[in-house]
Z-matrix of the N, CA and C atoms (Angstrom, degrees):
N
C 1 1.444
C 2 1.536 1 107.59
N 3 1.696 2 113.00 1 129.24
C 4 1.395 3 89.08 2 -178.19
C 5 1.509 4 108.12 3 -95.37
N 6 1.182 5 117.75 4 -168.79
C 7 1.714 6 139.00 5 -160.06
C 8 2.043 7 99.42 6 -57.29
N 9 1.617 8 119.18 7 -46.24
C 10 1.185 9 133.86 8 170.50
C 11 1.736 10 117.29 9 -53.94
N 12 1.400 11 122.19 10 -53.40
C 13 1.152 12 140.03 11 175.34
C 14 1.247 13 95.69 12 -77.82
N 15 1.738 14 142.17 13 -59.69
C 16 1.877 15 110.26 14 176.35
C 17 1.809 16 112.35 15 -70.21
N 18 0.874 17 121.09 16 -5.30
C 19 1.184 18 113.11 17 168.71
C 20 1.551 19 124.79 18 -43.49
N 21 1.572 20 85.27 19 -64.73
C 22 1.605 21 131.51 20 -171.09
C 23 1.796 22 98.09 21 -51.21
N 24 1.565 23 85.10 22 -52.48
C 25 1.850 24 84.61 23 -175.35
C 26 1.081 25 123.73 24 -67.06
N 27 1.763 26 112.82 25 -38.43
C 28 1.724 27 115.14 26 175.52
C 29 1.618 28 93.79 27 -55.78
N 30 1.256 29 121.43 28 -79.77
C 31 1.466 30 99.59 29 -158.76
C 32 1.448 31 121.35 30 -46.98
N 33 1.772 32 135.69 31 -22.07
C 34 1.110 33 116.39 32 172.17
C 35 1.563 34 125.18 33 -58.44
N 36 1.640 35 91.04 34 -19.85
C 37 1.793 36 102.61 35 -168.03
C 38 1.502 37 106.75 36 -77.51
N 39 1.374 38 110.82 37 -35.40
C 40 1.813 39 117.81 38 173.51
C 41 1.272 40 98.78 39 -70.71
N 42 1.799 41 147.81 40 -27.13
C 43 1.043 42 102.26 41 -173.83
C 44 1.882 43 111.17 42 -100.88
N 45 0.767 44 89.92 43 37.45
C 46 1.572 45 109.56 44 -177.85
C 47 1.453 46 125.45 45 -104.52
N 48 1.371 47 104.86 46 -29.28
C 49 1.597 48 134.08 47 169.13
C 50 1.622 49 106.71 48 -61.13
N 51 1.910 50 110.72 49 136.82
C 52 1.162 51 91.72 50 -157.44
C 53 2.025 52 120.42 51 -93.68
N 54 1.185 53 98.21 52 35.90
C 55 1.436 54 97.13 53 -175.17
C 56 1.760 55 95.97 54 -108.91
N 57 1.795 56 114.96 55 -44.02
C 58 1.064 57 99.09 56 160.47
C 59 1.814 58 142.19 57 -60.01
N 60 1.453 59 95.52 58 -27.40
C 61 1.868 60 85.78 59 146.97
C 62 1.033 61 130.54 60 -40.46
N 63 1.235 62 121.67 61 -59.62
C 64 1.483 63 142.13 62 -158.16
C 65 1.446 64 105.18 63 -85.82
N 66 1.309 65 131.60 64 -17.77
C 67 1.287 66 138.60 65 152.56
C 68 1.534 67 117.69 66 -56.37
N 69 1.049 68 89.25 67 -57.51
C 70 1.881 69 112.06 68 174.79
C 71 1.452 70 121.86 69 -43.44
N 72 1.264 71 96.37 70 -70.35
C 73 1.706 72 124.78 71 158.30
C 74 1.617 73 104.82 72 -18.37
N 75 1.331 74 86.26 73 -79.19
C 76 1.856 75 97.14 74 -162.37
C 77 1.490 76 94.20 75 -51.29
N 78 1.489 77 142.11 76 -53.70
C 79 1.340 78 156.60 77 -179.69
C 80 1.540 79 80.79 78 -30.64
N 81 1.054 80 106.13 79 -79.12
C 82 1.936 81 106.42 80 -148.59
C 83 1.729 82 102.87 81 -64.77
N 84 0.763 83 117.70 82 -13.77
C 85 1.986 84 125.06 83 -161.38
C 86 1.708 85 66.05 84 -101.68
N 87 1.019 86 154.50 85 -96.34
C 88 1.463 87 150.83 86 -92.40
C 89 2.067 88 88.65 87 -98.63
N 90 1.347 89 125.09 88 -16.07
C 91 1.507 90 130.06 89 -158.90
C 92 1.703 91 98.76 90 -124.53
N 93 1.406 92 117.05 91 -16.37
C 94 1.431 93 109.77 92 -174.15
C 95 1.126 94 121.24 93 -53.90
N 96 1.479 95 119.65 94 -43.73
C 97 1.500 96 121.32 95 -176.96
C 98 1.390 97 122.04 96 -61.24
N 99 1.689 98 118.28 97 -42.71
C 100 1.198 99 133.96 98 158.76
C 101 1.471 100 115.07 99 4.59
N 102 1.037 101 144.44 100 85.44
C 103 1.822 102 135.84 101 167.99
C 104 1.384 103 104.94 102 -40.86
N 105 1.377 104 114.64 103 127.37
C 106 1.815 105 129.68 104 165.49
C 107 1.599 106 100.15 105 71.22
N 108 1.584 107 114.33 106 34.05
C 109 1.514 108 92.49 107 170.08
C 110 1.504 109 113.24 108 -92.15
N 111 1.459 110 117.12 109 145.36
C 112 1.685 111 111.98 110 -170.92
C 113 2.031 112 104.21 111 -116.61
N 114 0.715 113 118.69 112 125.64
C 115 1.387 114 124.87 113 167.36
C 116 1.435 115 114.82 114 -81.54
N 117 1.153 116 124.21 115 119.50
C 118 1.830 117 132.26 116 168.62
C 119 1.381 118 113.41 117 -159.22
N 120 1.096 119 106.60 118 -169.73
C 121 1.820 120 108.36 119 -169.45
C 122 1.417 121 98.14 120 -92.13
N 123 1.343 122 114.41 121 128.89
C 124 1.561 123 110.97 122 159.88
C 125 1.987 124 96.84 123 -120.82
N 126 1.642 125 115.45 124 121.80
C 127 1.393 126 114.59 125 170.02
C 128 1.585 127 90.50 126 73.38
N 129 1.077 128 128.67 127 53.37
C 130 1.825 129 122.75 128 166.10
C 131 1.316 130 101.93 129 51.74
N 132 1.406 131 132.38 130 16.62
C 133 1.741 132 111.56 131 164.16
C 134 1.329 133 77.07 132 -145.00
N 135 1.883 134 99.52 133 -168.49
C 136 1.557 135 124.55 134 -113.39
C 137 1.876 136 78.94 135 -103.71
N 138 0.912 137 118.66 136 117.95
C 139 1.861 138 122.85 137 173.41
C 140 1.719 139 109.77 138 -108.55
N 141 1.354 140 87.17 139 126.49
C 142 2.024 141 95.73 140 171.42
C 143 1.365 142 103.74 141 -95.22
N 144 1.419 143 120.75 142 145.12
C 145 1.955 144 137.90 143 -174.45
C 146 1.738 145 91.04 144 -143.94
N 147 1.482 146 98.25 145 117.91
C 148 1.318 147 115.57 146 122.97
C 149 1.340 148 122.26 147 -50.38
N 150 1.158 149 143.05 148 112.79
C 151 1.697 150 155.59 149 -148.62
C 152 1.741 151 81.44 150 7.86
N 153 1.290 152 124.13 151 -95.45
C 154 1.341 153 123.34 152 -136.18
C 155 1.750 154 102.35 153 -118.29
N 156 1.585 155 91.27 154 -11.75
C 157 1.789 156 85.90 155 -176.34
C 158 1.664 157 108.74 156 -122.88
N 159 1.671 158 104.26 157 125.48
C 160 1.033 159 126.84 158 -178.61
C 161 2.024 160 125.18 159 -46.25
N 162 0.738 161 107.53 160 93.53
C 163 1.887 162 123.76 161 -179.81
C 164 1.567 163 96.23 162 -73.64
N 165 0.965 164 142.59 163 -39.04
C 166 1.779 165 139.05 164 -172.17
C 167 1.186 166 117.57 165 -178.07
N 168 1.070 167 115.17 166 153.28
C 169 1.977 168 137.41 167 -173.56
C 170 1.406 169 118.42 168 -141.91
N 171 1.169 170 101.74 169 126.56
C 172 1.704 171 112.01 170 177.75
C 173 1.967 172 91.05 171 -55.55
N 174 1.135 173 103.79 172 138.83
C 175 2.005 174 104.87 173 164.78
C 176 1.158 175 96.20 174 -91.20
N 177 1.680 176 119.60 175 152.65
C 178 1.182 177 142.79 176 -170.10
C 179 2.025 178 114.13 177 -81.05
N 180 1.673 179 92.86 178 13.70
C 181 1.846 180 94.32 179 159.40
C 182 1.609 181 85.15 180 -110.35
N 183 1.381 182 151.44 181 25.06
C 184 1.375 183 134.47 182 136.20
C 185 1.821 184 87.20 183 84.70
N 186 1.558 185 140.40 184 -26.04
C 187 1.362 186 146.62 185 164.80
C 188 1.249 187 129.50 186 -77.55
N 189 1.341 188 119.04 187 -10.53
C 190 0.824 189 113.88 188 170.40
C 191 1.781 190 126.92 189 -145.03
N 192 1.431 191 135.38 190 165.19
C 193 1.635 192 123.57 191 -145.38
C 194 1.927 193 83.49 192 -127.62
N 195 1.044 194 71.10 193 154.76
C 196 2.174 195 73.95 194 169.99
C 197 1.802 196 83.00 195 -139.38
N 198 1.711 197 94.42 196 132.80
C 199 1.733 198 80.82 197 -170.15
C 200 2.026 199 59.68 198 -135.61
N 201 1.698 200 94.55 199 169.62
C 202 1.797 201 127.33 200 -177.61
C 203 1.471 202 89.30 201 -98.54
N 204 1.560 203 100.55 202 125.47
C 205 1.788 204 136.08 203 -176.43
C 206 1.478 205 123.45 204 -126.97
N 207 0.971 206 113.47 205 118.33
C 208 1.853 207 102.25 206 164.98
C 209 1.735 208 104.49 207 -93.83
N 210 1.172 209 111.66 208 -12.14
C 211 1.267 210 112.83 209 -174.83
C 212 1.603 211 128.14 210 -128.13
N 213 1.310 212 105.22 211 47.33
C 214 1.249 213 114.38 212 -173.03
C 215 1.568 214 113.34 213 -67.93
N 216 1.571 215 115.40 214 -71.18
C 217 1.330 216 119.18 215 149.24
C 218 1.425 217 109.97 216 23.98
N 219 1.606 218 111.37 217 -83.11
C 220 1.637 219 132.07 218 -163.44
C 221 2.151 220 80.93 219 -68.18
N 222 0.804 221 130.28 220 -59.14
C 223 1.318 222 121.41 221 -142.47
C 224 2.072 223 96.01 222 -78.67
N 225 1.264 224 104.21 223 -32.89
C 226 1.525 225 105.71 224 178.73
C 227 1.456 226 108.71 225 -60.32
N 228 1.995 227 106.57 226 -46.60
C 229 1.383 228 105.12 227 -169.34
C 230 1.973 229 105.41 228 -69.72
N 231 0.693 230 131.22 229 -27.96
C 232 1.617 231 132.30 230 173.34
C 233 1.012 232 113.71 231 -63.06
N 234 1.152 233 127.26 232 -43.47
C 235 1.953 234 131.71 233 -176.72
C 236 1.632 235 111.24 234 -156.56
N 237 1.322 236 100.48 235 80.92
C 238 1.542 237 94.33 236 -173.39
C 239 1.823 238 118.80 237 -86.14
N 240 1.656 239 90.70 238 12.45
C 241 1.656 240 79.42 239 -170.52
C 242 2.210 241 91.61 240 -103.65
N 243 1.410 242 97.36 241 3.42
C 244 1.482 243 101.48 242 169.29
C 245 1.809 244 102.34 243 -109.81
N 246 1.084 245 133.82 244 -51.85
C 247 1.330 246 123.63 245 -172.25
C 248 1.464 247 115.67 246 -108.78
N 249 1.441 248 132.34 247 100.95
C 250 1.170 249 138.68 248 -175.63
C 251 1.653 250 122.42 249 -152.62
N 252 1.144 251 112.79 250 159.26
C 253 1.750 252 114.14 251 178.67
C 254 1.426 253 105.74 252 -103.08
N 255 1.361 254 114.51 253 170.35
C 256 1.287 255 149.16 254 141.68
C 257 1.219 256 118.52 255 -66.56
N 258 1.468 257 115.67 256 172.08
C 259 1.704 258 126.04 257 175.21
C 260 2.138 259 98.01 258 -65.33
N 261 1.602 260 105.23 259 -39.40
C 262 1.019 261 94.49 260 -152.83
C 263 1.848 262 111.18 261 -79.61
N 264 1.104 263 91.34 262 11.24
C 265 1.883 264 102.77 263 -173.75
C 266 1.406 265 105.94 264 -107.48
N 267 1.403 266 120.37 265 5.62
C 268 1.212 267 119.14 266 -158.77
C 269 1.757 268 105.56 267 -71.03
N 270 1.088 269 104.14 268 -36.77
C 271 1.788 270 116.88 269 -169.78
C 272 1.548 271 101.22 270 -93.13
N 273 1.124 272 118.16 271 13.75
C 274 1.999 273 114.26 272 -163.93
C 275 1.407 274 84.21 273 -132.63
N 276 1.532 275 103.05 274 161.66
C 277 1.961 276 135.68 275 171.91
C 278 1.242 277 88.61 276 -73.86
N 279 1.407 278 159.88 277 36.22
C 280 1.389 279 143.18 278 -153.92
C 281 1.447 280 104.54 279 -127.93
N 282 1.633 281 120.84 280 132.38
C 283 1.508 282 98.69 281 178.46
C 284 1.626 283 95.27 282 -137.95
N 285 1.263 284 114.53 283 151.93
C 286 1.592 285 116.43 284 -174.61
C 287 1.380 286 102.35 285 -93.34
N 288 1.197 287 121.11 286 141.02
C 289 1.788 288 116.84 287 170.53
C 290 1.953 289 91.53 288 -141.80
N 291 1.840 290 95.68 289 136.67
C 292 1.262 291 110.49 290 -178.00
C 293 1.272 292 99.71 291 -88.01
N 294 1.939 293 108.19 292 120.87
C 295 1.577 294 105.36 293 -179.80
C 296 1.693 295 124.97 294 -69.43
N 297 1.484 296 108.74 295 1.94
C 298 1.445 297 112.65 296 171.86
C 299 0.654 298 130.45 297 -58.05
N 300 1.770 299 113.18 298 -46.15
C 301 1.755 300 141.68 299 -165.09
C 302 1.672 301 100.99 300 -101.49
N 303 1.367 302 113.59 301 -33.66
C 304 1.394 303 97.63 302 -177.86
C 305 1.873 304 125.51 303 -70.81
N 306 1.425 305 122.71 304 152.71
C 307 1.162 306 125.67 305 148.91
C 308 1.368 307 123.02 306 -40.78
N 309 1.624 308 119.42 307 141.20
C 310 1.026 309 138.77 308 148.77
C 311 1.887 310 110.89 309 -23.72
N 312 1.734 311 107.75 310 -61.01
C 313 1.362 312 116.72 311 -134.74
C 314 1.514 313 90.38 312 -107.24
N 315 1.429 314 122.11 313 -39.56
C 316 1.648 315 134.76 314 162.12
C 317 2.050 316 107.41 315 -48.04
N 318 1.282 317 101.76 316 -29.94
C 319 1.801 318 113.05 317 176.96
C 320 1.271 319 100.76 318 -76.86
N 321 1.257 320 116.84 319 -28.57
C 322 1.905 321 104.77 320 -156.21
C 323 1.213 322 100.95 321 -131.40
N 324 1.198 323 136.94 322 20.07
C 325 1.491 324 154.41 323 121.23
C 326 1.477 325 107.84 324 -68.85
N 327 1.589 326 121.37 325 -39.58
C 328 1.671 327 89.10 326 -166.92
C 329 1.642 328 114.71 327 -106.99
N 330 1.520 329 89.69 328 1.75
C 331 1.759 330 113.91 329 154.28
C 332 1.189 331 111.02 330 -56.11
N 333 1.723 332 122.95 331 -79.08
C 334 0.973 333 118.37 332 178.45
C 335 1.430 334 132.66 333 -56.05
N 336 1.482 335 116.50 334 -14.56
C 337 1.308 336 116.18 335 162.73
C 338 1.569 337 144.76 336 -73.42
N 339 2.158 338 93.17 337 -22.87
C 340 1.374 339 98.57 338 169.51
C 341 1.567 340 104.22 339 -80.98
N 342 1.214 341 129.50 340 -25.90
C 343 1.546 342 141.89 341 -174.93
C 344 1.475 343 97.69 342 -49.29
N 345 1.183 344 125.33 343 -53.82
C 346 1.283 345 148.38 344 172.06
C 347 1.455 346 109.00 345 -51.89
N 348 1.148 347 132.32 346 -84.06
C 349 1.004 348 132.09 347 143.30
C 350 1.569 349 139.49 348 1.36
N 351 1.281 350 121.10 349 -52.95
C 352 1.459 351 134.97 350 160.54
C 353 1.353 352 124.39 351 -99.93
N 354 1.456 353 113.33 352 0.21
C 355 1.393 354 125.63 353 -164.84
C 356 1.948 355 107.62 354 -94.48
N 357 1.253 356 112.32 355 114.96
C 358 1.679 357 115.71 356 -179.48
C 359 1.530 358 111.46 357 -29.30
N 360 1.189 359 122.24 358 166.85
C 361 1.341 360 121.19 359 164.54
C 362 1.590 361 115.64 360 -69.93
N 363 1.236 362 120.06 361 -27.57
C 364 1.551 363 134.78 362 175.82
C 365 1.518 364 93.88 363 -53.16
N 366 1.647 365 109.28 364 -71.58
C 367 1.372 366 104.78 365 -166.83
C 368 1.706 367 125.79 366 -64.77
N 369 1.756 368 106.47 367 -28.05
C 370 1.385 369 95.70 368 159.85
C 371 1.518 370 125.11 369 -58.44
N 372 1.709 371 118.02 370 -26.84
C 373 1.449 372 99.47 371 -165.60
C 374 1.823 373 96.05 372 -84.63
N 375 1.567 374 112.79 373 -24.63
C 376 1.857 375 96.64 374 163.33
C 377 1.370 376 121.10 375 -32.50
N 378 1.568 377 110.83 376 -56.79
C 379 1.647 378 121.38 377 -157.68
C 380 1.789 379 96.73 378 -75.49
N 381 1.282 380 116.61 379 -36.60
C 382 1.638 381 111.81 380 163.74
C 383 1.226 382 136.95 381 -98.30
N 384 1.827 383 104.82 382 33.57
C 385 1.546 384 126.58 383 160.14
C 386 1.240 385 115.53 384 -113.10
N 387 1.653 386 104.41 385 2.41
C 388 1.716 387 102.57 386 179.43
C 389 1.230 388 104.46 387 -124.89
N 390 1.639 389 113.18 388 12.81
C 391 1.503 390 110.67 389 148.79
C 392 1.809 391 94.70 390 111.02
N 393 1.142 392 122.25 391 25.83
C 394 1.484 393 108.12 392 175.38
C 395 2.031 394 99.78 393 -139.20
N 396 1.349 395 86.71 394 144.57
C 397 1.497 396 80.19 395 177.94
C 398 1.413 397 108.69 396 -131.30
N 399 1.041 398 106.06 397 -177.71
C 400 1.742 399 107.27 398 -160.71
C 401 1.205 400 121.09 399 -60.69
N 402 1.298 401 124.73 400 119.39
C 403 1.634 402 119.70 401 151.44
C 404 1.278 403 135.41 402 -4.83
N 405 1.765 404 123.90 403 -28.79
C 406 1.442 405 104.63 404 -164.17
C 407 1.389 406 91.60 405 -165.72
């Protein structure tokens, strides 16, 4: 097997493990309502799109979420051992948060905020014709 193909497999095997379910889970229960959200693979795990552009991705240790931020900064400086980047996020809106340490309600606020965030104007006025309005 080469290095590409075990790659591929470790992460199928982490997302199979049962805390990353349950990570997952809450992801999809916490984004369902969302108007035009699409579930598919982005990088061999589980990617959320506003119609066509990606708002968050399970990371391939199944622990941790990379969700789209204008305000990470504020969220790193409050709890940086839950919300923080890598070298490779350094130039991107992208912020990593460890789903161990994070909140329930801090997750599904900053879900719904990148959703918001990448989501058309069409699809925001869906999500504020069914009676909810924006996060922030």
């Amino acid at each position: 097997m080469n290095n590409r193909h075990q790659w591929r497999h470790n992460v199928s095997l982490k997302l199979q493990e049962v805390d990353t379910v349950v990570y997952l889970e809450f992801i999809r229960k916490a984004v369902q309502n969302l108007p035009g959200v699409v579930e598919k693979p982005s990088y061999s795990t589980p990617g959320f799109f506003a119609g066509k552009k990606l708002f968050a991705r399970l990371k391939e240790d199944g622990e941790t979420v990379v969700v789209q931020t204008y305000e990470r900064e504020k969220w790193m400086e409050a709890d940086p051992e839950t919300f923080f980047i890598t070298d490779h996020y350094l130039n991107y809106d992208y912020m990593l948060i460890s789903l161990k340490r994070v909140s329930p309600d801090d997750l599904t606020k900053l879900l719904t905020i990148a959703w918001c965030n990448r989501a058309t104007n069409k699809l925001i006025k869906e999500y504020e014709d069914i009676g909810y309005t924006k996060p922030f």
